[in-house]
CHARMM-style PDB file with segment names, atoms N, HN, CA, C and O in Angstrom:
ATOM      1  N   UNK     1       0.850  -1.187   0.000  1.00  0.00      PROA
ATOM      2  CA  UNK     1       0.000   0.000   0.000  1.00  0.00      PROA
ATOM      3  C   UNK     1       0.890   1.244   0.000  1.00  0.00      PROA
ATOM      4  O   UNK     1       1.765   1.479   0.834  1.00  0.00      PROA
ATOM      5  N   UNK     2       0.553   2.017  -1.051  1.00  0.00      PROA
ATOM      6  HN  UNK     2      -0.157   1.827  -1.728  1.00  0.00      PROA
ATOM      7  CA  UNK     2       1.364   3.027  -1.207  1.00  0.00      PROA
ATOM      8  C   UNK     2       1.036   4.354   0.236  1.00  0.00      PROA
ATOM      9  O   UNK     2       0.058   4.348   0.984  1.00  0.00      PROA
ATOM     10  N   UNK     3       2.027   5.216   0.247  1.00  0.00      PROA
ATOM     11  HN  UNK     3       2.821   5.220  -0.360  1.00  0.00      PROA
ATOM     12  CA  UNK     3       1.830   6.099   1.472  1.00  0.00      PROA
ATOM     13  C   UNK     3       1.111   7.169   1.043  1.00  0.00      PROA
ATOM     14  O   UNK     3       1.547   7.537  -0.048  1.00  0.00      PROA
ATOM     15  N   UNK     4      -0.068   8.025   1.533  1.00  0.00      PROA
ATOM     16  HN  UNK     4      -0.422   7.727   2.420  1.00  0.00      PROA
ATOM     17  CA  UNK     4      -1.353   8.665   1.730  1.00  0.00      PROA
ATOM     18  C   UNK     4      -0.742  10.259   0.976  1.00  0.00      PROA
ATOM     19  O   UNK     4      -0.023  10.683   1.880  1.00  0.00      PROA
ATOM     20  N   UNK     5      -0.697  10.964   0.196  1.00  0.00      PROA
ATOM     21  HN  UNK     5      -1.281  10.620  -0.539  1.00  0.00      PROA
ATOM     22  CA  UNK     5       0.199  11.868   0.095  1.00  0.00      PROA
ATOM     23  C   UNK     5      -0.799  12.824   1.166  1.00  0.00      PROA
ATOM     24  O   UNK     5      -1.913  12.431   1.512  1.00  0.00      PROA
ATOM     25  N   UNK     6      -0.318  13.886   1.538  1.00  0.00      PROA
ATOM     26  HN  UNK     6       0.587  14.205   1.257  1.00  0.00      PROA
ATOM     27  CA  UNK     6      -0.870  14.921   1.786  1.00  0.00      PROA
ATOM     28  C   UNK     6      -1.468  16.401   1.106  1.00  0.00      PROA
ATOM     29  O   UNK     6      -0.767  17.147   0.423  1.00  0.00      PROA
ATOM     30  N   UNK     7      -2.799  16.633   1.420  1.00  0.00      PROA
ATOM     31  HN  UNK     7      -3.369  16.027   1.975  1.00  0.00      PROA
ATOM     32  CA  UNK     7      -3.354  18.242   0.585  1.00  0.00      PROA
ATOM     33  C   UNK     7      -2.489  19.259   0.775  1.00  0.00      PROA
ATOM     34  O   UNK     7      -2.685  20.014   1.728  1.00  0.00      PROA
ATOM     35  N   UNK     8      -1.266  19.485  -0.180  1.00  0.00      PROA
ATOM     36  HN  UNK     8      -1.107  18.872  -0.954  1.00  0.00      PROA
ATOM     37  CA  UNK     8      -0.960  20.745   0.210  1.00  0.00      PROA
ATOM     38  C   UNK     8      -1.378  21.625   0.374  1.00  0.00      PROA
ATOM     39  O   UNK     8      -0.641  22.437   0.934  1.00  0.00      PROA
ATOM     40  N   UNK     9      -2.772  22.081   0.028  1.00  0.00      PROA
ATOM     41  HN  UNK     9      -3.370  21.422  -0.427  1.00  0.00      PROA
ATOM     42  CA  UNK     9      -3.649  23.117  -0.094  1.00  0.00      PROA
ATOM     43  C   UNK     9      -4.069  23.416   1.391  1.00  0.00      PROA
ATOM     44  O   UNK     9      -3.948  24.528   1.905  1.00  0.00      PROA
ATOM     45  N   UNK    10      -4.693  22.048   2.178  1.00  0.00      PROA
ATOM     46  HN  UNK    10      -4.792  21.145   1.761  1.00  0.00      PROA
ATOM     47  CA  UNK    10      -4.916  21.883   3.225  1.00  0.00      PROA
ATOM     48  C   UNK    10      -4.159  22.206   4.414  1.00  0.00      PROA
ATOM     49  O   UNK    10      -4.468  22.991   5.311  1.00  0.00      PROA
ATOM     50  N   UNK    11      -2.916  21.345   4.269  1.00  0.00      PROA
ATOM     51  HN  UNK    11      -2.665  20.708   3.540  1.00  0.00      PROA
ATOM     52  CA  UNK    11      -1.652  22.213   5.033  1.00  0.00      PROA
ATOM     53  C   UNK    11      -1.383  23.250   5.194  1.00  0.00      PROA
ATOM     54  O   UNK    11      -1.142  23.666   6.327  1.00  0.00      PROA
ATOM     55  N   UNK    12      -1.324  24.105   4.002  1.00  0.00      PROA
ATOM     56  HN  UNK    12      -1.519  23.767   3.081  1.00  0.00      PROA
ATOM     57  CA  UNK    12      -1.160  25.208   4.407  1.00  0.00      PROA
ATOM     58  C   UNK    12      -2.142  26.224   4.862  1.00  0.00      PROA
ATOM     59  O   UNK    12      -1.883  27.414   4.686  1.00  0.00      PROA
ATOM     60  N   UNK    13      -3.655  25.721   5.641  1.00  0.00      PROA
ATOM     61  HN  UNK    13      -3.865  24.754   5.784  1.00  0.00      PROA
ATOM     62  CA  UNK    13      -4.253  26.198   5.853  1.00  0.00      PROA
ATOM     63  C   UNK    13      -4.785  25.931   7.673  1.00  0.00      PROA
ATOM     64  O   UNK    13      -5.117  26.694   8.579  1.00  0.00      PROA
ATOM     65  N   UNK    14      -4.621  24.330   7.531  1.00  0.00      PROA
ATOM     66  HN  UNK    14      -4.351  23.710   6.794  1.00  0.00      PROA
ATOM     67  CA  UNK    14      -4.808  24.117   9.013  1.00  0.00      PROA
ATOM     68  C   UNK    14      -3.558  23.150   9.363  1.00  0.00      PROA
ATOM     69  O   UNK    14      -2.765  22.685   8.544  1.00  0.00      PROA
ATOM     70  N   UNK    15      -3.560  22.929  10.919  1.00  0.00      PROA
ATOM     71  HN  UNK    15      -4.204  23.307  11.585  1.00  0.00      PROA
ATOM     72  CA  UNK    15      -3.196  22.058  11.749  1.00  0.00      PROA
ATOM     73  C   UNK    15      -3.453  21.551  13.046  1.00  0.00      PROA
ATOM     74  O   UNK    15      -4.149  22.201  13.825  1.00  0.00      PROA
ATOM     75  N   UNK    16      -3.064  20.678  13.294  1.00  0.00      PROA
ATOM     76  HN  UNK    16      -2.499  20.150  12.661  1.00  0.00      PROA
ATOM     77  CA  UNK    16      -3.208  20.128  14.344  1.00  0.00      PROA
ATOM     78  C   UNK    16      -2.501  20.169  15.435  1.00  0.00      PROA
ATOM     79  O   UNK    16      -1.271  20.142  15.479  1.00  0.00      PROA
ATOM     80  N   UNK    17      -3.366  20.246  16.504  1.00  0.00      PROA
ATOM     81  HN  UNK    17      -4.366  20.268  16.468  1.00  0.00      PROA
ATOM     82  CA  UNK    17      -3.087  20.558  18.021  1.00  0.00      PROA
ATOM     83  C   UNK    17      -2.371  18.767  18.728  1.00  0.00      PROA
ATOM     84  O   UNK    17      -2.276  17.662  18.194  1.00  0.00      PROA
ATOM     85  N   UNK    18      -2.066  19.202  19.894  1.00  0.00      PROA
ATOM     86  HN  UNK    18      -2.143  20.100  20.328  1.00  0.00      PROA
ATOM     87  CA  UNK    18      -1.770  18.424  20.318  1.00  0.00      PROA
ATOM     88  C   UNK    18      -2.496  16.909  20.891  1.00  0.00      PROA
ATOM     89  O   UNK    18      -2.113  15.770  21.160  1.00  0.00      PROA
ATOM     90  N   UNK    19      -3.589  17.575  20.886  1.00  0.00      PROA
ATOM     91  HN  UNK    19      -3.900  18.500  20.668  1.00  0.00      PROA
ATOM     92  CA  UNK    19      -4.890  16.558  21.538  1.00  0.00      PROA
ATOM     93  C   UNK    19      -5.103  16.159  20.101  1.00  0.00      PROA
ATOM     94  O   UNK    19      -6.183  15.569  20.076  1.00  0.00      PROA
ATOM     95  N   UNK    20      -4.699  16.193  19.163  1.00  0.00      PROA
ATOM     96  HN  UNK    20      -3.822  16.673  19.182  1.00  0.00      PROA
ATOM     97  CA  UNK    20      -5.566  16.058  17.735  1.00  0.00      PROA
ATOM     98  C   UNK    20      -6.539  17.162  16.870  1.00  0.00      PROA
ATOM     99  O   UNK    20      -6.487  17.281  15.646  1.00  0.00      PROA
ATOM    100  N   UNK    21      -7.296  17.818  17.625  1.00  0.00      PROA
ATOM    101  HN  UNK    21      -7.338  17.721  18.619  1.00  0.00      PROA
ATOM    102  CA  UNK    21      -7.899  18.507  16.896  1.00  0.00      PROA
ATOM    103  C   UNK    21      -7.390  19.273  16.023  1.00  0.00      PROA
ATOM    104  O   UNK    21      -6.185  19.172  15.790  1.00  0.00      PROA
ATOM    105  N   UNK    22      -8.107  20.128  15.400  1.00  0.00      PROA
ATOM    106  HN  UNK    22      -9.085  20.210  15.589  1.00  0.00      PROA
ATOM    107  CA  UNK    22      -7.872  20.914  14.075  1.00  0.00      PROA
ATOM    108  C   UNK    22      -8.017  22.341  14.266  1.00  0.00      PROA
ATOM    109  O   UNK    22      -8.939  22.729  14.983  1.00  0.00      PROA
ATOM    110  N   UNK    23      -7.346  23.058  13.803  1.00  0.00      PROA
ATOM    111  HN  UNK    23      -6.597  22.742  13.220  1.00  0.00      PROA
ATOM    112  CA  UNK    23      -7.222  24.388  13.952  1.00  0.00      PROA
ATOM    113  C   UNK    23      -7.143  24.943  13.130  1.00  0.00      PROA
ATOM    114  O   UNK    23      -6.741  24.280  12.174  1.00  0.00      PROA
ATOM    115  N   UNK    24      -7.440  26.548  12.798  1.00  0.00      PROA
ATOM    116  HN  UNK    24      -7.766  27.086  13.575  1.00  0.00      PROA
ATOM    117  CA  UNK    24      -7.537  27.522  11.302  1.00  0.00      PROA
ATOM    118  C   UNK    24      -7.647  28.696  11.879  1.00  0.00      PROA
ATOM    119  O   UNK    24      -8.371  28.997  12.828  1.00  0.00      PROA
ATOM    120  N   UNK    25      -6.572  29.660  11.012  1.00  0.00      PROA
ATOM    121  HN  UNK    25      -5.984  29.416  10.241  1.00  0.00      PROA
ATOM    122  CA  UNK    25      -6.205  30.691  10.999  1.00  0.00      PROA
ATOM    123  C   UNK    25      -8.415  31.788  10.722  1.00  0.00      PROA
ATOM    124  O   UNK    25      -9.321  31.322  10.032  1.00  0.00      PROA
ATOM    125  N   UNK    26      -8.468  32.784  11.325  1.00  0.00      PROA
ATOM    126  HN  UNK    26      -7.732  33.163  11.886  1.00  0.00      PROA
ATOM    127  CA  UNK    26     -10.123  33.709  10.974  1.00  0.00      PROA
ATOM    128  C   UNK    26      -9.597  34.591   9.819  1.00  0.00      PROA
ATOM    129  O   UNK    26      -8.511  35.144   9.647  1.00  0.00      PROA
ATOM    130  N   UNK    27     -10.686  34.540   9.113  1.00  0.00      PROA
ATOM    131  HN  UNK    27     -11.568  34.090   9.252  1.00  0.00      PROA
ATOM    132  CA  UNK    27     -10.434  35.589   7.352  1.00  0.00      PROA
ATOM    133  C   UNK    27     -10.797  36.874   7.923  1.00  0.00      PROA
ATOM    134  O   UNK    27     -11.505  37.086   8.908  1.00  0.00      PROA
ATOM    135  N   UNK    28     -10.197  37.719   7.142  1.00  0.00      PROA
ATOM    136  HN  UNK    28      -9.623  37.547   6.342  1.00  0.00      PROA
ATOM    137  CA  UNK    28     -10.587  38.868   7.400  1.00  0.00      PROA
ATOM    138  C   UNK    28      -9.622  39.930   7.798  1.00  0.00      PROA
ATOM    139  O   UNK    28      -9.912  40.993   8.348  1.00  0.00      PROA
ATOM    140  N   UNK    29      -8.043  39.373   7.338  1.00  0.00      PROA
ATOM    141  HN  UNK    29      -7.807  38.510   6.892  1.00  0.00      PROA
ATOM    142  CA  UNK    29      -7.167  40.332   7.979  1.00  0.00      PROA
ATOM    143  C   UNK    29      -6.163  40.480   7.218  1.00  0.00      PROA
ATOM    144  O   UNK    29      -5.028  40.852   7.516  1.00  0.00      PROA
ATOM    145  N   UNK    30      -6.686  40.117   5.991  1.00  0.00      PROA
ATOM    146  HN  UNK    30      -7.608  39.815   5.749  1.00  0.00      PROA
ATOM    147  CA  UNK    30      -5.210  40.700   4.524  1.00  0.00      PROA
ATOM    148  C   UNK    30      -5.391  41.864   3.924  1.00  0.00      PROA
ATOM    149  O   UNK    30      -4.640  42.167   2.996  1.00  0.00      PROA
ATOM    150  N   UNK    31      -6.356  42.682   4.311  1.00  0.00      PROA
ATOM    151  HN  UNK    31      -6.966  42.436   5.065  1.00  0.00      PROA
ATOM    152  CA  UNK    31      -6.837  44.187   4.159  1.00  0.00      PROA
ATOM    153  C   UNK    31      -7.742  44.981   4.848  1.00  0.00      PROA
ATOM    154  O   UNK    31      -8.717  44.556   5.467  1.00  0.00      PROA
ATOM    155  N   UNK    32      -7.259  46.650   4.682  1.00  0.00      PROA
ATOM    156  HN  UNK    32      -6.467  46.996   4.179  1.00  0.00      PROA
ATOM    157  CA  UNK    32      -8.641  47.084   4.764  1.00  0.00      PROA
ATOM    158  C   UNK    32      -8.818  46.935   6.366  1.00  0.00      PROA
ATOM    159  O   UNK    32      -9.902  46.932   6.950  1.00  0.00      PROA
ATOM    160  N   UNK    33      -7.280  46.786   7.082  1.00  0.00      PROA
ATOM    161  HN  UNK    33      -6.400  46.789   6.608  1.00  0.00      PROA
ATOM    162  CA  UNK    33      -7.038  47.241   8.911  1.00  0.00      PROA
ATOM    163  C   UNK    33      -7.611  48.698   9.049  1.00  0.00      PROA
ATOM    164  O   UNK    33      -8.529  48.828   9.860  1.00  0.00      PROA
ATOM    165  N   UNK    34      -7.285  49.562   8.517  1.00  0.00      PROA
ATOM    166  HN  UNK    34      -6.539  49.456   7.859  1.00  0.00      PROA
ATOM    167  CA  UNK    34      -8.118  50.641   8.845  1.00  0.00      PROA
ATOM    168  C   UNK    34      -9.660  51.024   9.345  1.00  0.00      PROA
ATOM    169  O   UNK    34     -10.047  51.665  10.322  1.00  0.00      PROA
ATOM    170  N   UNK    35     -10.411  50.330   8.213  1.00  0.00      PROA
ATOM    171  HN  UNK    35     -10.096  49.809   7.419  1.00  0.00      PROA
ATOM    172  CA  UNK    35     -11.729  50.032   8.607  1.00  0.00      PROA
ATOM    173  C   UNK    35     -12.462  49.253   9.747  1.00  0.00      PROA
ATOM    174  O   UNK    35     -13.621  49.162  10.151  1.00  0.00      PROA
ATOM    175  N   UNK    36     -11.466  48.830  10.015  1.00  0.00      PROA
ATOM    176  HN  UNK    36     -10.525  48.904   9.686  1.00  0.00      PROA
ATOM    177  CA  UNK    36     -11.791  47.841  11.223  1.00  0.00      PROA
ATOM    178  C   UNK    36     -11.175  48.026  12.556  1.00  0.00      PROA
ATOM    179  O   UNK    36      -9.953  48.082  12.696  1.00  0.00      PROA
ATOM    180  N   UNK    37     -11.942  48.115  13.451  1.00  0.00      PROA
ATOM    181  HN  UNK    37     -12.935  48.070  13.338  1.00  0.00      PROA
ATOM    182  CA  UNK    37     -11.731  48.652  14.810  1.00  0.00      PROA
ATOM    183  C   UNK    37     -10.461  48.257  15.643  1.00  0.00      PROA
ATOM    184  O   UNK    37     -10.420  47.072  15.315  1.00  0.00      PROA
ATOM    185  N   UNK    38      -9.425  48.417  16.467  1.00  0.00      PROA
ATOM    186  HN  UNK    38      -9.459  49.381  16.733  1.00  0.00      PROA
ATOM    187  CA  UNK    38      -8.762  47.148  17.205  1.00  0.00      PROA
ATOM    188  C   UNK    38      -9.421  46.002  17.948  1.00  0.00      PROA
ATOM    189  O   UNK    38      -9.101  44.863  17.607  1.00  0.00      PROA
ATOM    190  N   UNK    39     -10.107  46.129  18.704  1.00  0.00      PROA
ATOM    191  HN  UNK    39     -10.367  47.054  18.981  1.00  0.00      PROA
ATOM    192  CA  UNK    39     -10.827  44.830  19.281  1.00  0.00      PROA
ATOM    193  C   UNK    39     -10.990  43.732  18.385  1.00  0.00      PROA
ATOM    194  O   UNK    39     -10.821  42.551  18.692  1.00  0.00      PROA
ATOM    195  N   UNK    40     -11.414  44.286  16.961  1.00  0.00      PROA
ATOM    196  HN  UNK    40     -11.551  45.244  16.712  1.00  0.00      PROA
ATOM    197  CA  UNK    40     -11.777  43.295  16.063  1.00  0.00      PROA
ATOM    198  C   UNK    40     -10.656  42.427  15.080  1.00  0.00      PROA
ATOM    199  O   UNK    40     -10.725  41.350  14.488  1.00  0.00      PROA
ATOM    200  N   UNK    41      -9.499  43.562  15.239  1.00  0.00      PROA
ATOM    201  HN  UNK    41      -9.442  44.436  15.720  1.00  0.00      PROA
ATOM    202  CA  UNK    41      -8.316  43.239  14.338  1.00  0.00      PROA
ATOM    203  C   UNK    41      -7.483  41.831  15.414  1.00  0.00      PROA
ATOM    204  O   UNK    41      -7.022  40.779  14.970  1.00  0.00      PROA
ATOM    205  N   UNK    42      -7.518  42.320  17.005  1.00  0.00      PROA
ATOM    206  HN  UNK    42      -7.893  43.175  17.365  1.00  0.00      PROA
ATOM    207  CA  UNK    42      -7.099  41.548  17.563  1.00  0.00      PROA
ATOM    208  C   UNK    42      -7.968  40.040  17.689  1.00  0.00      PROA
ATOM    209  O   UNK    42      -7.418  38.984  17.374  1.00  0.00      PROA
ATOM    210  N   UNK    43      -8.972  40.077  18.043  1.00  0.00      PROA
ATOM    211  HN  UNK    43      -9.419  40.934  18.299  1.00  0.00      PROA
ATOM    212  CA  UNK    43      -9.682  38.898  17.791  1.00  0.00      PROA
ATOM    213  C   UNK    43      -9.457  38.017  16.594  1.00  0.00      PROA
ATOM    214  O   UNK    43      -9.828  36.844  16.621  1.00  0.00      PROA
ATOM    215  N   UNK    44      -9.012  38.407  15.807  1.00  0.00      PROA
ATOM    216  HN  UNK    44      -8.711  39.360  15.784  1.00  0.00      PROA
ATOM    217  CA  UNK    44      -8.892  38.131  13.894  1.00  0.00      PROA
ATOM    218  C   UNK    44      -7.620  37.470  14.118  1.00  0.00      PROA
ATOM    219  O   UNK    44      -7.397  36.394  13.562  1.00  0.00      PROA
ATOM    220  N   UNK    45      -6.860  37.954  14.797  1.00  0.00      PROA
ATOM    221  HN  UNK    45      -7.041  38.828  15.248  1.00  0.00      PROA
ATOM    222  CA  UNK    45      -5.160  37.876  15.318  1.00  0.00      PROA
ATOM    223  C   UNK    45      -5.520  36.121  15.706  1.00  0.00      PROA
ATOM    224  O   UNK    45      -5.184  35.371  14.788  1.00  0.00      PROA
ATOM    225  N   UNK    46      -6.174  35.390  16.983  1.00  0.00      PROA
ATOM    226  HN  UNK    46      -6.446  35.998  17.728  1.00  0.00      PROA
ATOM    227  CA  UNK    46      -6.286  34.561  17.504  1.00  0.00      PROA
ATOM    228  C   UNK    46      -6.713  33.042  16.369  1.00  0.00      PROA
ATOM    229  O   UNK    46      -7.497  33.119  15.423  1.00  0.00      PROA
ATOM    230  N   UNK    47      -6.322  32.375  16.589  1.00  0.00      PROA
ATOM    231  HN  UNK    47      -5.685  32.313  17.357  1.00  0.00      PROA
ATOM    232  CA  UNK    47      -6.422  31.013  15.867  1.00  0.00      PROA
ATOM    233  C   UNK    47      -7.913  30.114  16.762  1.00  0.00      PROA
ATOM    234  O   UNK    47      -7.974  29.847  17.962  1.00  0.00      PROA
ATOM    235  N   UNK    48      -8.987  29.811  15.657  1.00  0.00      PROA
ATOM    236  HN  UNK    48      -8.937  30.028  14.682  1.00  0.00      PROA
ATOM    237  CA  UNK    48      -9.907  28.813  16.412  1.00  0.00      PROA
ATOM    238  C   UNK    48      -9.742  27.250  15.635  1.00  0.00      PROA
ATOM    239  O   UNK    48      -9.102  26.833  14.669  1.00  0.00      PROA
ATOM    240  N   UNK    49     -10.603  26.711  16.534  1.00  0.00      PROA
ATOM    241  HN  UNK    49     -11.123  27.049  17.318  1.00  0.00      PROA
ATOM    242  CA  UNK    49     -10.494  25.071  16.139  1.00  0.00      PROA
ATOM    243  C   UNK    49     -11.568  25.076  15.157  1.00  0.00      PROA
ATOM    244  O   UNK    49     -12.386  25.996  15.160  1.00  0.00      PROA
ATOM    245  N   UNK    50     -11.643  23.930  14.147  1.00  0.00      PROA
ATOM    246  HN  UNK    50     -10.979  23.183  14.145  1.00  0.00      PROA
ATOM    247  CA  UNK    50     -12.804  24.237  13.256  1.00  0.00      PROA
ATOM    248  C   UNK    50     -13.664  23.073  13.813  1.00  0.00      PROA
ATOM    249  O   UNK    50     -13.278  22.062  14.399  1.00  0.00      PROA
ATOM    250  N   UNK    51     -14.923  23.457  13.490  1.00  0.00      PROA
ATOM    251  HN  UNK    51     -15.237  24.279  13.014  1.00  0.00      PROA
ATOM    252  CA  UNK    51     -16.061  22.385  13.516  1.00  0.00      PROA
ATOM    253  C   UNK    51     -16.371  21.148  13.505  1.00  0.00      PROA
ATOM    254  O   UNK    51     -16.483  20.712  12.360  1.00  0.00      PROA
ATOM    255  N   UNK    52     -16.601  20.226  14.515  1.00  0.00      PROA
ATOM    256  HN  UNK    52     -16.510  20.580  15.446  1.00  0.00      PROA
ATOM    257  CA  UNK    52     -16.725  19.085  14.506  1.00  0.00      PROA
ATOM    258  C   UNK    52     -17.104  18.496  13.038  1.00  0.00      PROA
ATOM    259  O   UNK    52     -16.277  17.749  12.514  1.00  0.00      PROA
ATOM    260  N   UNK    53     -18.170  18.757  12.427  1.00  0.00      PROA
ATOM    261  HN  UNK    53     -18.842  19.364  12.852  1.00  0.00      PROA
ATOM    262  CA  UNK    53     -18.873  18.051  11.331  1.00  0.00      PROA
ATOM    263  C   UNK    53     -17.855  18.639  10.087  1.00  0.00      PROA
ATOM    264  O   UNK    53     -18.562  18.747   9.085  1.00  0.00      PROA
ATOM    265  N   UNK    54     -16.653  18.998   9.831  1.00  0.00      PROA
ATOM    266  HN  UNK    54     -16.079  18.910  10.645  1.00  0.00      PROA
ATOM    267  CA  UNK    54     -15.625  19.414   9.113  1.00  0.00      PROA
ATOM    268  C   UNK    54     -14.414  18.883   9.776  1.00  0.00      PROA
ATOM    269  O   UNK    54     -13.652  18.309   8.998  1.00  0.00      PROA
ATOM    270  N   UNK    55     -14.112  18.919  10.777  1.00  0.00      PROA
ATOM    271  HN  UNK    55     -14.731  19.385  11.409  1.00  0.00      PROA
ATOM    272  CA  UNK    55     -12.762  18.416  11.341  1.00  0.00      PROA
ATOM    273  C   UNK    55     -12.544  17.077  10.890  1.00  0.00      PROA
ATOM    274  O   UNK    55     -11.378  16.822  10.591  1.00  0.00      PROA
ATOM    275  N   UNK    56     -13.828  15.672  10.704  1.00  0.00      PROA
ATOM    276  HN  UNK    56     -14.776  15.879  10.947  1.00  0.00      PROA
ATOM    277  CA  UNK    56     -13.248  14.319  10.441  1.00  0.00      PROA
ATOM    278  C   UNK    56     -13.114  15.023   8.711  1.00  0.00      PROA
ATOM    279  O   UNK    56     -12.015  14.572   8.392  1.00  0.00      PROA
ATOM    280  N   UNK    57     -13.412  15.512   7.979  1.00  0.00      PROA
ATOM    281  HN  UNK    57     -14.305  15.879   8.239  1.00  0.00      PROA
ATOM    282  CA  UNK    57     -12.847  15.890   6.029  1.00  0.00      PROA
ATOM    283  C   UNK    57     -11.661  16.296   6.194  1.00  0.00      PROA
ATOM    284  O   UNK    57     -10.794  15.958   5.388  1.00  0.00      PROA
ATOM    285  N   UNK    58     -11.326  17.222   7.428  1.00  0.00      PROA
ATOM    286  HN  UNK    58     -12.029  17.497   8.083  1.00  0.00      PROA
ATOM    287  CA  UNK    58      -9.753  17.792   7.127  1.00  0.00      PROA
ATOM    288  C   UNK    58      -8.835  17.003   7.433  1.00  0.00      PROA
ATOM    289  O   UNK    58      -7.654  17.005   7.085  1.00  0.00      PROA
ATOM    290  N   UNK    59      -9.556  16.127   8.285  1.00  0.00      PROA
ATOM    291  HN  UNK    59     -10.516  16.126   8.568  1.00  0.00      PROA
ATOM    292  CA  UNK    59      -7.957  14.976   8.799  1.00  0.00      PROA
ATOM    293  C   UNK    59      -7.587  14.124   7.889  1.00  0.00      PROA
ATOM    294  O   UNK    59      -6.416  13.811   7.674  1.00  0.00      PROA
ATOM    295  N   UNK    60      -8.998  13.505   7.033  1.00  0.00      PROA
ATOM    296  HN  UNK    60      -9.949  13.759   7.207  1.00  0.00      PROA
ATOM    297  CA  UNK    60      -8.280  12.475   6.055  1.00  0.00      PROA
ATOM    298  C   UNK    60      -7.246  13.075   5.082  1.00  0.00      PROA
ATOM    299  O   UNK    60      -6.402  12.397   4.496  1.00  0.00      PROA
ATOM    300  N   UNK    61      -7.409  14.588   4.946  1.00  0.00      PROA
ATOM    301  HN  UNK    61      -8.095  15.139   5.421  1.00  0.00      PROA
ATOM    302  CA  UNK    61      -6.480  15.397   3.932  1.00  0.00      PROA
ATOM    303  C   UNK    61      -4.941  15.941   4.560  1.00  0.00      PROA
ATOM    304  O   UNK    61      -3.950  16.432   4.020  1.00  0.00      PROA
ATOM    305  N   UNK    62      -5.270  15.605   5.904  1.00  0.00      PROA
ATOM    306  HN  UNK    62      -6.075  15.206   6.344  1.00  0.00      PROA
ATOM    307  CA  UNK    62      -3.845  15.714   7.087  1.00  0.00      PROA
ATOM    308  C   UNK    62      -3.695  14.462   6.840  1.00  0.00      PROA
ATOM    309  O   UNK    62      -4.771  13.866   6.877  1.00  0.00      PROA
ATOM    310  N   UNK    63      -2.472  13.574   6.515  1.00  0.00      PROA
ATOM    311  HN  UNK    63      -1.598  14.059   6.486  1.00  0.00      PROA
ATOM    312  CA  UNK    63      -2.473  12.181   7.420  1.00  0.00      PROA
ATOM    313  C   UNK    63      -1.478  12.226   8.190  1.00  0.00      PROA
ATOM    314  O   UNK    63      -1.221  11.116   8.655  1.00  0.00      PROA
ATOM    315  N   UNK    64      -0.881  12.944   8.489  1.00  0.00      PROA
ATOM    316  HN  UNK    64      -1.089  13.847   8.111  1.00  0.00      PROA
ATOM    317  CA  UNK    64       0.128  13.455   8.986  1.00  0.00      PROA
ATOM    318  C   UNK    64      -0.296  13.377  10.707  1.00  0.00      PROA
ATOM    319  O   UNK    64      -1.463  13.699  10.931  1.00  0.00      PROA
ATOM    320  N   UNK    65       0.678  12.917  12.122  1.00  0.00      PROA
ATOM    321  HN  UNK    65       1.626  12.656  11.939  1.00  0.00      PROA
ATOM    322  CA  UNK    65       0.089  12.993  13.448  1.00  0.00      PROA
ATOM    323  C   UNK    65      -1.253  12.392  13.660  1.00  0.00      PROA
ATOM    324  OT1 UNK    65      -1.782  12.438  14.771  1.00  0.00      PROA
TER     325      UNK     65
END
């Protein structure tokens, strides 16, 4: 059995935590800082985990950990 390649596309978008889960960078911060308040720029700053009913699609595209 050949080895699983990995989504580069995917990679470079999420990863994985230590417990396993999945994590992703929030959109909204490659322009257009001006318009947008600090509270909001900083929140944008922070990394969340993504969604259960999406997290088992991104892992088969991780096989990686």
């Amino acid at each position: 059995m050949p080895k699983m390649k990995t989504n580069r596309a995917a990679a470079k978008r999420f990863r994985k935590t230590g417990t396993g889960r999945v994590r992703r960078s929030k959109c909204g911060l490659r322009h257009g800082m001006i318009s947008k308040n600090r509270k909001q720029r900083r929140r944008l700053r922070k990394a969340v985990t993504v969604h259960d009913h999406q997290e088992k699609r991104i892992k088969k595209l991780l096989p990686y950990g």
